[in-house]
Every structure is written in C-alpha cells, then in structure tokens.
N, C-alpha and C positions, 0 to 999 in steps of 0.2 A: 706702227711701232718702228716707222722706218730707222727711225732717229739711234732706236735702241739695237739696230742689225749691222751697224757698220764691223763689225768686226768679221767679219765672213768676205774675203775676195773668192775671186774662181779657182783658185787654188786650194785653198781652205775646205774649199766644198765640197772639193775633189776627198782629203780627209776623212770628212766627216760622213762621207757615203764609203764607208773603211772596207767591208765588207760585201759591197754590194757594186764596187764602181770601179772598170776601168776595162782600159782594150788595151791589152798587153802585147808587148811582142815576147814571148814565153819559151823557156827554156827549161829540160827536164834532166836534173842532173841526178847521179848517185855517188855516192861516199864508200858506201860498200854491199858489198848482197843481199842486207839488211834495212838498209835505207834508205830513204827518198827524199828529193827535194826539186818543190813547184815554184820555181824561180818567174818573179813576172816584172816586166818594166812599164813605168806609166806613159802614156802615149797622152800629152796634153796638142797634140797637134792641130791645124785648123780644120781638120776632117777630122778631129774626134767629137762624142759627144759630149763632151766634157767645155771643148771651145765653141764650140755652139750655144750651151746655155747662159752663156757671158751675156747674150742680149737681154737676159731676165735683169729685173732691178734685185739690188741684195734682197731685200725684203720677200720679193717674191720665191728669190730662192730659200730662204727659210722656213717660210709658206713651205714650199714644197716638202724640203726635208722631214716638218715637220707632221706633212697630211702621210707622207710615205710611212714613217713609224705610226701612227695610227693608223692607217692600212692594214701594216705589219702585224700589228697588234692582233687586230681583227682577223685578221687570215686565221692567227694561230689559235683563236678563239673558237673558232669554226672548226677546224680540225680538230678539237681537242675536245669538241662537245659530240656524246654516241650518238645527238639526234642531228649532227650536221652534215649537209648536203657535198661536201668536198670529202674525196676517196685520198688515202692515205697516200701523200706523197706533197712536194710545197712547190712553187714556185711563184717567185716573186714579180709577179705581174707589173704593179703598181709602180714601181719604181724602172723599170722599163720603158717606160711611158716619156721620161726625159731623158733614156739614149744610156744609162747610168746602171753599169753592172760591173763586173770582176767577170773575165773569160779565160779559161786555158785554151789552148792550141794546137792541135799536133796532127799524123796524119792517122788513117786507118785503112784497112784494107791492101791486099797485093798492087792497086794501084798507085797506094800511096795519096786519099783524098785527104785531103786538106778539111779536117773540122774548127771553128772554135765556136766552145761550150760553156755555159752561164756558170761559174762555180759557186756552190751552193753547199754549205755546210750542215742546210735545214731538209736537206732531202735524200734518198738515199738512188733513185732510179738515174743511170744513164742513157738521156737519151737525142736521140736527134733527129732531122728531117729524112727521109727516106722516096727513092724513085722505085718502082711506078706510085706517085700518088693520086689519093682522095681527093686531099683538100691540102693543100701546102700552102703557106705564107712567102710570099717574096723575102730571099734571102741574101746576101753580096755574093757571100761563095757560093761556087756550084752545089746543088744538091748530092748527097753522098747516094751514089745507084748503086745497090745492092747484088743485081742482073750482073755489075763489071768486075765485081771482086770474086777471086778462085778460095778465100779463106774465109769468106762469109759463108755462115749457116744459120739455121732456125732450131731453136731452145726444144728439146722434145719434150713432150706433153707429163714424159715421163720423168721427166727431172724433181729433184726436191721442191725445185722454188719456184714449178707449177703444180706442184702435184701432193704438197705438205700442208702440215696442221696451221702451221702461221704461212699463208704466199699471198703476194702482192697481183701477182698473174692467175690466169684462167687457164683453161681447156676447153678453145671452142673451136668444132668441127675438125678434131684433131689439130690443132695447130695453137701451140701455146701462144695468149696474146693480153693484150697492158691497155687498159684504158681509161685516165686520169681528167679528172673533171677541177676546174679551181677559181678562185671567187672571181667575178666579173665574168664569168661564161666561158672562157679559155678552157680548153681541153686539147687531150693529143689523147690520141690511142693508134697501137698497130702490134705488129708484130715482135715478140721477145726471140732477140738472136744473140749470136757470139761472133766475134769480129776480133783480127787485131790488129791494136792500137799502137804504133810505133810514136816515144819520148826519144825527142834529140838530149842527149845527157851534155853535150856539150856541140860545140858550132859543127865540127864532121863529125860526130858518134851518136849514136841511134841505140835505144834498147825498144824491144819489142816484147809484149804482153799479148800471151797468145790466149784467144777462146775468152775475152773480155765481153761477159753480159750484157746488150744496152738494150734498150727498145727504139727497134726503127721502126717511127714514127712517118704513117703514110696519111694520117685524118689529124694535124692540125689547124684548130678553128681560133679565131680570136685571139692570137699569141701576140704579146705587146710588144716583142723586140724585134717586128718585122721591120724589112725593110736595114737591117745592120748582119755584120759578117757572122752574130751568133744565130746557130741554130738548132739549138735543144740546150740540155739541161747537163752538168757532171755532178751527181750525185755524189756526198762524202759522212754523211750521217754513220751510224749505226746497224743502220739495216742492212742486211745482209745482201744485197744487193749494190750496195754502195760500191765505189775501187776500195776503200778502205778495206772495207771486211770481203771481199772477193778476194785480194793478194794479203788476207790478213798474216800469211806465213814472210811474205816480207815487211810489211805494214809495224808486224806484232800490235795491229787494230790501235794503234797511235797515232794523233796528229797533232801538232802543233804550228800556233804563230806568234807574232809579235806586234801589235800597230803601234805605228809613228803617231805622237800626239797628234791632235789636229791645228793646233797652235803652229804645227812648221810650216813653211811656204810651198814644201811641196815633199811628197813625201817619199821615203829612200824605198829602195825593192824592199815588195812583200814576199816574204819567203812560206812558203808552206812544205811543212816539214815533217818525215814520214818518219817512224820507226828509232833505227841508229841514229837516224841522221839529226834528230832532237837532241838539242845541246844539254848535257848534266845540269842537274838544278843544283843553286846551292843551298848550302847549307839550311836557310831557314825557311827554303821554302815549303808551303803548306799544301793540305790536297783535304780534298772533302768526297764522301761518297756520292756516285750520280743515286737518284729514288726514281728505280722502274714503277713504269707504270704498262699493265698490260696493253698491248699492241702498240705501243707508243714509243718513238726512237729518238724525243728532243732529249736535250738534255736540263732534266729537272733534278736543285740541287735541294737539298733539307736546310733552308733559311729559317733563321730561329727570332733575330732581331736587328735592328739596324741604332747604330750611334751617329748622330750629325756632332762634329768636334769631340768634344769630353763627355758629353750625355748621348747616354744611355736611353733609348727610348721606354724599354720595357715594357713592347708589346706581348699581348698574350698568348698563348701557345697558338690557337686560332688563327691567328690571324697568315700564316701563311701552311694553314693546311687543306688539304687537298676535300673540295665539296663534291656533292651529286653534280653531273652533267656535264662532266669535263671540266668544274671550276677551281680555281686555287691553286694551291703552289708558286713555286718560283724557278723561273725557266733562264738559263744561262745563254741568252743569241745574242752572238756575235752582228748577224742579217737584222737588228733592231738599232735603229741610228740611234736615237735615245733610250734611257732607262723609261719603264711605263711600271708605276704604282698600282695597284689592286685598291680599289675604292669600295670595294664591296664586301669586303672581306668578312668573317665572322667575328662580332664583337668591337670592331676597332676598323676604320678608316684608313687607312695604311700612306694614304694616299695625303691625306687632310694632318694626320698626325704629322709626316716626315715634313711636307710643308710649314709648317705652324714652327716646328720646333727651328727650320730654317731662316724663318722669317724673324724669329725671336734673335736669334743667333747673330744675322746683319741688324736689322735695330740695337741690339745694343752695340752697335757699331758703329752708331748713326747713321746709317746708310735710309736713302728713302727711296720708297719701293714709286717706281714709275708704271702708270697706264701702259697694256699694250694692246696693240689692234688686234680683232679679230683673227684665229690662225696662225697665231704667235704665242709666245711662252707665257706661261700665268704668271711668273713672278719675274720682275724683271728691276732693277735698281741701278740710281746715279751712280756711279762709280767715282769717291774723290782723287784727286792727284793720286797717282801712286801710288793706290791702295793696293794690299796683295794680299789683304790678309782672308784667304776664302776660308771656306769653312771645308774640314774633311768628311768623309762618310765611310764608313765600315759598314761590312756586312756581316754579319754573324753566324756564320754557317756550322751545320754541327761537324766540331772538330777542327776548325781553322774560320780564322777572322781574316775577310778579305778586305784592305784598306785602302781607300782612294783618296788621294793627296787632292787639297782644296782645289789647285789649277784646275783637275778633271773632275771636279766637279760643275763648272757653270763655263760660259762660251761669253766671253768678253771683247772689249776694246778697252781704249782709252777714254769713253767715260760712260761706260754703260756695263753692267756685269749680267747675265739673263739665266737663269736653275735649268738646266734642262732633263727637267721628269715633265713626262705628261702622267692623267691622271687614265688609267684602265678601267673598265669594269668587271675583270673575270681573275684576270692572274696576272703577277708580278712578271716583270722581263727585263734585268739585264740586259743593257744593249752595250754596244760599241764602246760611249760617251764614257765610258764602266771601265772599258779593256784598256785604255792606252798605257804603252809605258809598262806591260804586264805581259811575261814570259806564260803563256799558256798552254798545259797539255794538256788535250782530252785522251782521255786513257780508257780502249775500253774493255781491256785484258783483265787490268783491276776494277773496272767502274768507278772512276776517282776523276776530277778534275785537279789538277795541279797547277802551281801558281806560284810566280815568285814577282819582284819589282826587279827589272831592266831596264837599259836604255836600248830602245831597240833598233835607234839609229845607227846602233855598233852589228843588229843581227846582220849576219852574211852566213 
C-alpha cells in the first residue's frame, strides 16, 4: 500500500506516536503551590531516535505504527483479563523497540543524579535502574547508586502500600519489594524506596519533592529501551502510587494535555499539566464519568453509541458492556496510536458496523475504496482533487457527546485518504488519532473526564 502511505514524512510520525515519542530536553515549572506544569521540547536531532527511523520506507513506518497499536491493544487485553499472566502495572515495550517514547528528566537524590523516565499515563509505579545490580540493561546515563544518596531510604514493610487491602508491593524477608512481569518477557523487580526528586521550574530554580516512592529497580530482564538515556518508568495513572496521587494535595489528582494534530510538520511543546495549573474550560465544555472497575486504574468511560456524520448507529446497550474475563468496555488511552473497535462485542460487531456505515458514507461520495498491503489500514480510498469532505465521528458517552471533526478522523495525502480503526477483539480503545485538537482533563477528585475543542497549538 506504498502508493497509499505517502502522507506520513518523519516528522509526521513523530505526531502520530503523540503519546509515546520523544527525548525531551524538559523543564518543570509552577504557576502556583497548587500546580504543575511538564514542559517538554522535541529533540528531532541526528542522535535522536526519531532521526534514525528516516532510513525506514513511509510504508514500513506505518507498518510499524500500525503493529505498535495492536501490540498496544494486546497488552491491555492481558492485563485486563483475571486469568492473565502480566501483574498490575503497563509498560510499553513494543514501541520501544524503534527508539520511540515521551521521557521527563530531572535529577534525584543529594547527589543530584541525573534520571530520564518513559512517561506513561497507562501506569501508576515509578521506577528506575538501580546499583548494586542483578541484572541491569545497558543505559546512556549513569545508573542512579543508591549506596551514594544521604536521602535515599527503603519503604517499610509497615507502610499502607505494602502492608494494605489493595498494594501493588510485598513483604519479603522484611524488606518491602515490587516485581512486575509484561508481555514479551520484560520484567523488573527490586526494592520499593523513597527518594527526592528535584524539577527545575525554570532554567536557575529547582523545586524538590521530598520522600517520592519509586521502585529501584536492581533485576531488570529484557527491557526494550536499552541501550538510550531512559531508564525506568514515571508512572501517572491513578494508582495510588503514581506522582499524581502521591502529591495528590498539590496535583488535586488532576492532569491534563493538549495534542498538536498530526497534520503539522512538527509539533509545538507538549505541556502536561498538573492541578491549578490546567487552563478553565469553557463554557461548553463536557465531562463524562470514569466506570471503576475493581483493581483496575485505566480509565474506562460508559460509551453508549457512536454516529459516523448525521447517522446515528444505534447500537445496542451490549455492545459496549462490560463481559466475564476482563472483556468489553471502552477504555480512554491516550498510549493507543489509533482508535481499536471491539469486534466481538455482544449482539453487534462494533467493529464491522462502524466500518460499513463508513464505507457507505465515502461511496456515496464517489470515492473508491483502494487495495492495501498487508499491515496496513483496511479501508483506504482514491482521494479526488480537493476533496475535504471527511466524514465526523461522535462518541456518545453517557452525559456528554465527544465529536471528532472529519480531518481526525482518517490520515491523508493528496490522493489517498486511509480510516484509521483497527479491528480488536476484546474491548474498544480510544487512542490518540481520537484526542487531537482536544483540551483534556482527567479528573480524579471527581472521576470525570473533561473535554473541550482547542487549538492547542496556542497551549503554553
């Protein structure tokens, strides 16, 4: 489908891995005592990994994008089923693999070591390589020794969040400790400490987070982003473990971002944005409640139906509820390049419908649907001169309708336009392709996602 991928340069791609891609040089600012802001700059330089995958043809990078959100997919299938083999926590292996993540930066410890960490919004443990080790992966930075910091300590055993009714940690042989297992054989396990973690708020000024939980990590195996300057994980889920809900009294367990469509050439700083420091929504903006699911920290919202342009699907209450074995629902990640369909759903195809009524929608367009390769999009179409006229998608959630303007919905050129949903087999997931152009708060004071239309080429 080479024919059909031109619309994607190296910059582009950088975009559309929104979530998951870049080596920042990062700065940690505050607004006020209340809140926070994860200032990061893209680094397309000839030593990033980002300028290295240039050797790839377009096609194969799509390929890729495309096998990572099914990866994606998968991972979250796993953890979400009670008989699967991956212990509570995520880490996005797969897409590692081409050099391709989002990292904060900062330092830790009385020495002042130097970390940066994969940011991850699907996870809640902080954590990183650790000396004396087991088994450690080759990393750029120095490994962070634990032996050289005077404000480093070890979690006692007697803590809540080793020693409570929900804990992600143990108690073994006195010494509270973490060890995470995740698809493709990757694991870390070690020690749960407290450390702090000094944000430059600005180029000379420094704020310090004292007694910050992470797990140093001494028995890293198989981790796929060896061999680059990250070396562990920054957790920002829900979990109580996370920085979010650790300083949730500065937080107020708030985060929000913005992404730059993927249409722009290169995209303006990603801000992540803590508390205060999240811009007033306006007037029309909507919020929907998150639907807990016991032990479970994604964020799953109550989707009722979806409209492609004017029509109304009318699917059946089933089809996005929640089945035996971790199946169903519909899960809000941002860390999902594309939107992924539920194909399995109860009563209704979710997957087969949304397509059908797509397909319907470009036909009577004239548009005609083109062949694609292997590892490429299912639906893919001539695009005439000048056409623009996409189709939109709503999401119908209970209590607010979330609306995606036709652009965001398919990945174009000038003469090829390609839908990007892949088809799932377990549960629906919102990805990225979903968020651009869209003011997002995760809220979890109230359990609400919030949402408005921005440009967020204006956030700052």
């Amino acid at each position: 489908m080479s024919s059909s991928l031109g619309f994607v340069n190296a910059k582009m791609l950088f975009c559309l891995c929104v979530t998951l891609v870049f080596q920042p040089h990062f700065t940690y600012s505050t607004a006020n005592r209340t809140g926070l802001t994860l200032k990061a700059y893209v680094d397309d330089s000839p030593g990033s990994s980002l300028y290295r995958i240039q050797d790839l043809s377009v096609a194969e990078r799509i390929e890729r994008l495309i096998n990572v959100s099914n990866a994606r997919a998968n991972y979250l299938y796993q953890m979400l089923s009670p008989d699967g083999t991956i212990l509570p926590d995520n880490i996005r292996v797969p897409i590692l693999r081409d050099g391709a993540y989002y990292a904060v930066t900062f330092t830790m410890g009385s020495r002042g070591h130097r970390v940066k960490l994969l940011l991850d919004t699907g996870s809640g443990l902080i954590w990183t390589q650790c000396l004396p080790c087991i088994n450690c992966f080759n990393q750029r930075l120095p490994i962070y020794d634990s032996r050289a910091s005077t404000t480093y300590a070890t979690l006692p055993c007697s803590h809540p969040m080793c020693n409570g009714d929900r804990t992600v940690f143990s108690c073994v042989n006195n010494r509270c400790v973490y060890q995470y297992g995740y698809l493709g054989g990757a694991s870390t396990a070690g020690v749960v400490s407290t450390e702090d973690f000094i944000f430059y708020t600005d180029e000379s000024h420094m704020q310090t987070f004292e007694n910050v939980i992470f797990g140093c990590g001494n028995d890293n195996r198989n981790i796929f982003f060896q061999n680059t300057a990250v070396s562990g994980i920054f957790g920002l889920n829900f979990a109580p473990e996370s920085m979010m809900q650790q300083f949730a009294a500065l937080t107020r367990s708030r985060f929000s971002y913005c992404l730059v469509p993927f249409t722009e050439a290169v995209p303006n700083t990603l801000l992540l944005k803590f508390g205060q420091d999240i811009p007033e929504l306006p007037p029309h903006a909507e919020s929907t409640l998150f639907v807990q699911r016991t032990g479970n920290d994604h964020f799953f919202l109550e989707l009722l139906d979806i409209s492609v342009g004017d029509y109304r699907l009318g699917l059946p209450p089933s089809a996005f509820q929640f089945r035996g074995g971790g199946e169903g629902g519909c899960i809000f990640d941002s860390g999902s390049l594309f939107t992924i369909m539920d194909s399995n759903s109860v009563g209704v195809n979710v997957y087969e419908r949304v397509m059908q009524v797509i397909r319907a929608y470009y036909g009577s367009k004239g548009l005609s649907a083109i062949r694609t390769r292997a590892g490429g999009f299912d639906l893919c179409y001539n695009r005439p001169p000048n056409f623009n006229d996409f189709a939109s998608i709503t999401f119908h959630f209970n209590g607010a309708d979330y609306s995606v303007p036709g652009e965001y919905n398919v990945v174009f050129d000038q003469r090829t336009i390609c839908i990007p949903i892949l088809k799932g087999p377990l549960t629906t997931i919102i990805g990225a392709v979903h968020q651009q152009n869209k003011r997002l708060v995760y809220d979890g004071m109230f359990g609400e996602l919030q949402f408005a239309d921005e440009n967020c080429q204006n956030d700052r």
